[in-house]
C-alpha positions in Angstrom: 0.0 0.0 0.0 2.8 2.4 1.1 4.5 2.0 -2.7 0.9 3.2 -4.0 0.8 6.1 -1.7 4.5 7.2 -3.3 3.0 6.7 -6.5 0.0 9.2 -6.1 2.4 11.5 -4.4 5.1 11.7 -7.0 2.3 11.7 -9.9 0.2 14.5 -8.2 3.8 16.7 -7.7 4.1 16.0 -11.8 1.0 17.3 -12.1 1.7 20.5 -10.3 5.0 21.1 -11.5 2.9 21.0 -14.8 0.6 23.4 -14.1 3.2 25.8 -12.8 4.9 25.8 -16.1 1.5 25.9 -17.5 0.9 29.5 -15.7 4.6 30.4 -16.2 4.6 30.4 -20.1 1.1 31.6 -20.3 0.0 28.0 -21.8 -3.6 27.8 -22.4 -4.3 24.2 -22.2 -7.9 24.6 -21.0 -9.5 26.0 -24.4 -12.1 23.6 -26.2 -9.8 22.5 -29.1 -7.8 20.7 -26.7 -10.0 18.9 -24.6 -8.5 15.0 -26.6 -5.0 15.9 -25.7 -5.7 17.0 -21.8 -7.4 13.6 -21.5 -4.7 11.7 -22.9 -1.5 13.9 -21.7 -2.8 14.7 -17.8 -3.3 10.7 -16.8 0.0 9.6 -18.9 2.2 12.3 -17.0 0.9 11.6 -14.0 1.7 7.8 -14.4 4.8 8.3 -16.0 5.9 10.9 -12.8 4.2 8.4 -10.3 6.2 5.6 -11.9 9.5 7.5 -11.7 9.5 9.4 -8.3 8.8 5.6 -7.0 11.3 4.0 -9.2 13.7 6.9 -8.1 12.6 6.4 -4.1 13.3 3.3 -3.9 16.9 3.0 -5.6 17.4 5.8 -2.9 16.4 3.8 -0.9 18.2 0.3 -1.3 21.6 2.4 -1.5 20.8 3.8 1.8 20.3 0.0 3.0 23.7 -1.1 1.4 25.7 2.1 3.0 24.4 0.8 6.3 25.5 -2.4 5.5 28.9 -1.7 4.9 29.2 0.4 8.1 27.6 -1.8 10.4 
């Protein structure tokens, strides 16, 4: 359950960090044109982020096991 919870967390940072550059480049991705590519772009990024901050975490993590390893 935990490695779900990182997974939402990471995916729903991606998903601000692409709405801030949304608002800093004046981006309007909200018009009616492009309705098809917010369904499709919004859920991929924030799998794709999810996917990575957890993949990222938890080689983090596993190193941090193997230093204590070594200075135990």
């Amino acid at each position: 359950m935990k490695n779900y919870f990182i997974r939402l967390f990471f995916g729903i940072l991606t998903l601000g960090i692409l709405i801030g550059v949304r608002y800093l480049f004046n981006i309007d991705l909200f018009s009616e044109d492009r309705y098809p590519l917010l369904l499709l772009a919004i859920p991929f990024s924030m799998m794709v982020g999810g996917w990575g901050g957890w993949y990222l975490y938890r080689r983090i993590r596993n190193k941090k096991n193997d230093y204590q390893k070594i200075f135990k």
